[in-house]
C-alpha positions as CSV (number, residue, x, y, z in Angstrom):
1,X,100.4,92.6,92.6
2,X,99.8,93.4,89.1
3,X,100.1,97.5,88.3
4,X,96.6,97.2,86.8
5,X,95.3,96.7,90.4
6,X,92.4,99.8,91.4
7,X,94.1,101.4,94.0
8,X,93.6,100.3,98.0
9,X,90.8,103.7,98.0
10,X,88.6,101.2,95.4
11,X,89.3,98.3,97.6
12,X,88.3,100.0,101.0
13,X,84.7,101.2,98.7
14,X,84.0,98.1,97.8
15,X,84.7,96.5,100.9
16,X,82.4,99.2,102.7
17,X,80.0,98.9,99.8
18,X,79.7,95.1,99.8
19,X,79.4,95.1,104.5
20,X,76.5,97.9,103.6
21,X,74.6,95.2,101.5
22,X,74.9,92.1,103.6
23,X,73.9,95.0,106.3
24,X,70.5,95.6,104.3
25,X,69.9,92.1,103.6
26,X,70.0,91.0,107.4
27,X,68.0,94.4,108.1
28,X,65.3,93.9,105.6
29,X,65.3,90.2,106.7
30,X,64.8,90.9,110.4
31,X,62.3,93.8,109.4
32,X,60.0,90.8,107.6
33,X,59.9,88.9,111.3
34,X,60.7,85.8,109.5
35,X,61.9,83.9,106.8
36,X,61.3,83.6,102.9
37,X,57.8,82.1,101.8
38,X,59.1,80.8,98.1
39,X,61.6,79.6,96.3
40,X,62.5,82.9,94.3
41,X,62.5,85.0,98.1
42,X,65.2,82.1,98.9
43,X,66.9,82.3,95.2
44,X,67.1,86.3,95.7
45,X,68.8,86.3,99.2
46,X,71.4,83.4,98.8
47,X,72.2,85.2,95.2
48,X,72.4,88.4,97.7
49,X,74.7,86.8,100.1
50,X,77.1,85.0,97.6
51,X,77.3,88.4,95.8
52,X,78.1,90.6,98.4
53,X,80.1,88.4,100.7
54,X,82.4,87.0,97.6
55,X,82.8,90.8,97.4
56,X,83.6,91.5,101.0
57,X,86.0,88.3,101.1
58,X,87.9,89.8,97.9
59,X,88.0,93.0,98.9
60,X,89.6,91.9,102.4
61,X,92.1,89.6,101.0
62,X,93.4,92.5,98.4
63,X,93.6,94.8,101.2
64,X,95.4,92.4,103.1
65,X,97.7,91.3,101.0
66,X,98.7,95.0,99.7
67,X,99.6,95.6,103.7
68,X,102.8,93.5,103.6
């Protein structure tokens, strides 16, 4: 654990931050009854999902760790 670490406040606001996003992404998914018609509808969502569940995975291993 370095001492430039964000504090665990950050960690638990990105972690929320990040679930909130995948949350909108499934949402506006199931609200469209159906999947992406193009390429850039599929390039959009799995930029979506790597984004914001990298972040949630990070954010949950720091918080993790910081615990023991």
């Amino acid at each position: 654990m370095s001492r430039f670490d964000p504090p665990r406040s950050e960690w638990r606001f990105r972690l929320i931050f990040s679930l909130c996003g995948l949350a909108m992404l499934i949402g506006g998914l199931i609200y469209r009854w159906g999947e992406p018609l193009g390429p850039g509808a599929w390039e959009a969502i799995l930029i979506a999902v790597v984004f914001f569940g990298g972040t949630t995975v990070y954010s949950t291993r720091k918080l993790m760790k910081r615990g023991e």
